[in-house]
C-alpha positions in Angstrom: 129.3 70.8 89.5 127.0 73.8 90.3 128.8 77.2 89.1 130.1 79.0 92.7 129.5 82.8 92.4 131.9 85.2 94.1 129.2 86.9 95.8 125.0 86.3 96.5 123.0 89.0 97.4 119.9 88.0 98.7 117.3 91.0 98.0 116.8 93.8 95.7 116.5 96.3 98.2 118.7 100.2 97.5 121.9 98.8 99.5 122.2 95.2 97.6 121.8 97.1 94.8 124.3 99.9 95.3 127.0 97.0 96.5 126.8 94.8 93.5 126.8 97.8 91.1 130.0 99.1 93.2 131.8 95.8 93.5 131.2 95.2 89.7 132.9 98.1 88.9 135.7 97.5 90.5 136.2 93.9 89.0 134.3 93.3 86.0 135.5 89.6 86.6 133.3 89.0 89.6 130.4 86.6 89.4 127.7 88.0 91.4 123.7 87.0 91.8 121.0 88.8 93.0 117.6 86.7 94.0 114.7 89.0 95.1 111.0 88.0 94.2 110.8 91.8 93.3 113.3 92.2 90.7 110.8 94.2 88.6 112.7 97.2 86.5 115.7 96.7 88.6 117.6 94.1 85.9 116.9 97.0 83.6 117.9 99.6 85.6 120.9 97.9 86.9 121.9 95.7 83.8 126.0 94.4 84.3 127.1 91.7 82.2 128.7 89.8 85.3 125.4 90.3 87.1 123.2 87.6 86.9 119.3 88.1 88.0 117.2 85.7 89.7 113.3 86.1 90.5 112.7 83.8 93.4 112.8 83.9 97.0 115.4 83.2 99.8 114.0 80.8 102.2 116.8 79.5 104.2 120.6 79.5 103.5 123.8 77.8 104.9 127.5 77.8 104.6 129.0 74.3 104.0 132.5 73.1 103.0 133.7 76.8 102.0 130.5 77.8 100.1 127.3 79.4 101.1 124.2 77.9 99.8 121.1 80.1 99.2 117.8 77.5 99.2 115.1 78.6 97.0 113.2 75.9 97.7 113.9 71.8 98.2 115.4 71.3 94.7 116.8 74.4 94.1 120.6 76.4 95.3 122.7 78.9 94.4 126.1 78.7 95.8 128.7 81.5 96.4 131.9 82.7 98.3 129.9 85.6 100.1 126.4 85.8 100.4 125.3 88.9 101.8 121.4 89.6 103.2 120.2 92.7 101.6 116.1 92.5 102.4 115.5 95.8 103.3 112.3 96.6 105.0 108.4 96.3 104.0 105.1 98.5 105.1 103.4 97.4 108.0 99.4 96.3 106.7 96.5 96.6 107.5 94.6 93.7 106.9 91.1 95.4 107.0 91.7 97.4 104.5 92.3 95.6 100.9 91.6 96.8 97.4 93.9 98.3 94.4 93.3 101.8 95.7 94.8 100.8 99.4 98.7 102.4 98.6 101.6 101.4 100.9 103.7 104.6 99.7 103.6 107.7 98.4 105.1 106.7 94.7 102.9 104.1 94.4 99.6 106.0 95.1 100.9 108.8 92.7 101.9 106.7 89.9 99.0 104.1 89.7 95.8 106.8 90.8 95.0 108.4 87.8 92.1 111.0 89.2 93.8 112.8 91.7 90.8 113.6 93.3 91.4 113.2 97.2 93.3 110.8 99.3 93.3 109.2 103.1 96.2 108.6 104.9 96.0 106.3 107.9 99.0 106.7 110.2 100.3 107.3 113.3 104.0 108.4 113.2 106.6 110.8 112.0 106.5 109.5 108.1 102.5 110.1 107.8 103.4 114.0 108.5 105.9 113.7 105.8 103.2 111.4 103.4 100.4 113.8 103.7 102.5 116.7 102.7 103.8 115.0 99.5 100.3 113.5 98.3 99.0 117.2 99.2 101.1 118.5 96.1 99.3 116.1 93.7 95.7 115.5 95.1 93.2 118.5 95.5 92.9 117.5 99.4 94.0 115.2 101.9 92.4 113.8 104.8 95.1 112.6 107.6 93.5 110.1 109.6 95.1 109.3 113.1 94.0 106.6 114.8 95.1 108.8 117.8 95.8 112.6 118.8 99.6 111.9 118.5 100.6 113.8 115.5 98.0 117.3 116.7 101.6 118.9 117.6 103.3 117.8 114.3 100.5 118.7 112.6 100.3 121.9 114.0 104.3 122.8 113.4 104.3 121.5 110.0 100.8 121.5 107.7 98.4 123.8 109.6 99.7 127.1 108.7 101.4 125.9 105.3 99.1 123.3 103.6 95.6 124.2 103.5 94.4 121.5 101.6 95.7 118.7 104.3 93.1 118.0 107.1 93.5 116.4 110.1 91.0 114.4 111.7 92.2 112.9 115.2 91.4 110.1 117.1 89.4 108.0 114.3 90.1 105.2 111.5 88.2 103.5 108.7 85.3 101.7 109.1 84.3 100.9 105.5 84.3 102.4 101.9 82.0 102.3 98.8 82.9 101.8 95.4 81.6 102.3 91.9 80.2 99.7 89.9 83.5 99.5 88.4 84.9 99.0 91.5 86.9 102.1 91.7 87.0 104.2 95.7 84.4 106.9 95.9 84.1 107.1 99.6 85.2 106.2 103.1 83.6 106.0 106.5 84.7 106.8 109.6 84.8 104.9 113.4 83.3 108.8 114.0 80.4 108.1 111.3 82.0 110.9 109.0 81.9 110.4 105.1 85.2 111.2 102.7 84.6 111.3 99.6 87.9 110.6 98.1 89.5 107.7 96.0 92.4 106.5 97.1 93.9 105.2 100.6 97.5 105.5 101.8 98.6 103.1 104.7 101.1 104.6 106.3 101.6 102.5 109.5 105.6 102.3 109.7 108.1 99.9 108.2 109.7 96.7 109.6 112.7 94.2 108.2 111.6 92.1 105.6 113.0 89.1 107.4 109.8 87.0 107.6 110.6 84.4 104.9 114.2 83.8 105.1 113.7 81.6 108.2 117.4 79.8 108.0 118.2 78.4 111.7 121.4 80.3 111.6 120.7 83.3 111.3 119.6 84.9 114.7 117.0 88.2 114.9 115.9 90.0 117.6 112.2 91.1 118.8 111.6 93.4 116.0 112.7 90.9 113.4 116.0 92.8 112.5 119.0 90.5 111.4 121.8 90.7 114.2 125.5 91.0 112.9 128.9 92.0 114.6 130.8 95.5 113.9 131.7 93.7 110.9 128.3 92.8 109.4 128.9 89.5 110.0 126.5 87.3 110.8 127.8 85.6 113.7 128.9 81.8 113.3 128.7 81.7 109.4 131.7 82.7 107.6 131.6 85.0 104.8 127.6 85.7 105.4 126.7 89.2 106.1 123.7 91.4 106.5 123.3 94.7 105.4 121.2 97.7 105.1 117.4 98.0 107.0 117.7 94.8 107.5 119.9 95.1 110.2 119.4 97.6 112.8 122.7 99.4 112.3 122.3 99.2 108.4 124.6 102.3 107.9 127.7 101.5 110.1 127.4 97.6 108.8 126.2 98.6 104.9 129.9 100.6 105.0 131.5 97.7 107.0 130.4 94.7 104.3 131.3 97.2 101.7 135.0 97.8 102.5 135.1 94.4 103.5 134.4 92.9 99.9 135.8 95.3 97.9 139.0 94.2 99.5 138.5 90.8 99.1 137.6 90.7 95.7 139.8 93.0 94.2 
């Protein structure tokens, strides 16, 4: 018989990790699972004796005779009590633009760019204001690329007067780049035939659920590909599944919801 844990959490984003650290606390006793093809550092990080990591991914679950069953693939399950959807969101990509100096955040570029020369972000909302100002206190200059004019009034409230090494060049992407012969970024052109020489690319395009690849037929999304639940964080018509954090589109309200929920369940 397969072992039944008391709760699944399926994803390793911030809010499945804060749950099984908080209902672990509370009963050392639980049996919990976490399956996220990105476990990384995080079994480190988060290492609990009643926690048990899995690297793999979620494609489709179900709840049958009292038990939810996580699929992994055709041969292998998990089962538990609770299982509870905890995805979180991913960058939107650009699929024109590959290569290990193309970043999808701000920690990522810092961390892994070792000549912090110059760096181009691509964007065209709120968070590539915010991006541009935090790569600015680590790269000599920054180019802010908008594929637009849409950001020239952000720009103008919140780098032009403060940042002088952030420029912003309107209503242009990337075209190509060159690299070495080691294959490192030295430069990119423009759509307005303007050279940067810089040596590292930030995407910063926005974020949407990571819901792709759990593609269980009872689980309902809507247009954006957010998970829907009840008040509750319930996914309706499944008992004892729930969804929370940027996976859902009321990840706050329902994160707090599931929370409260299982911690009085599973005292």
């Amino acid at each position: 018989m397969p072992m039944i844990y008391n709760v699944i959490i399926i994803g390793a984003s911030k809010e499945g990790l804060g749950l099984a650290k908080d209902l672990s606390k509370q009963n050392p006793a639980l049996k919990i699972a976490i399956i996220s093809e990105t476990l990384d550092n995080i079994a480190t990080k988060y290492k609990l004796d009643n926690i048990t990591y899995v690297k793999g991914t979620a494609l489709d679950l179900k709840y049958l005779h009292g038990a939810g069953v996580v699929y992994l693939n055709q041969t292998t399950a998990y089962f538990g009590e609770n299982i509870v959807v905890a995805t979180g969101e991913q960058a939107i990509e650009d699929p024109t633009l590959v290569g290990n100096f193309v970043h999808y955040s701000t920690q990522d570029i810092i961390t892994s760019t070792p000549v912090k020369m110059a760096a181009v972000v691509f964007g065209k909302d709120y968070n590539t204001i915010n991006d541009a100002i935090a790569l600015s206190r680590k790269f000599k200059y920054v180019y802010l690329c908008d594929e637009t004019n849409k950001l020239e009034t952000l720009y103008q409230k919140q780098i032009f007067a403060r940042y002088d090494n952030i420029a912003y060049l309107p209503r242009c992407t990337i075209k190509q780049y060159s690299l070495s012969k080691q294959g490192n970024l030295e430069s990119v052109e423009l759509s307005t035939y303007e050279t940067l020489n810089c040596n590292a690319i930030l995407v910063s395009l926005g974020t949407h659920p990571d819901t792709d690849k759990l593609q269980s037929t009872f689980i309902k999304k809507d247009k954006n590909g957010y998970i829907i639940v009840d008040s509750n964080g319930l996914i309706p018509g499944l008992d004892n599944v729930y969804a929370i954090g940027k996976c859902t589109k009321y990840n706050k309200k329902t994160t707090q919801a599931v929370l409260n929920m299982l911690k009085n369940k599973l005292k």
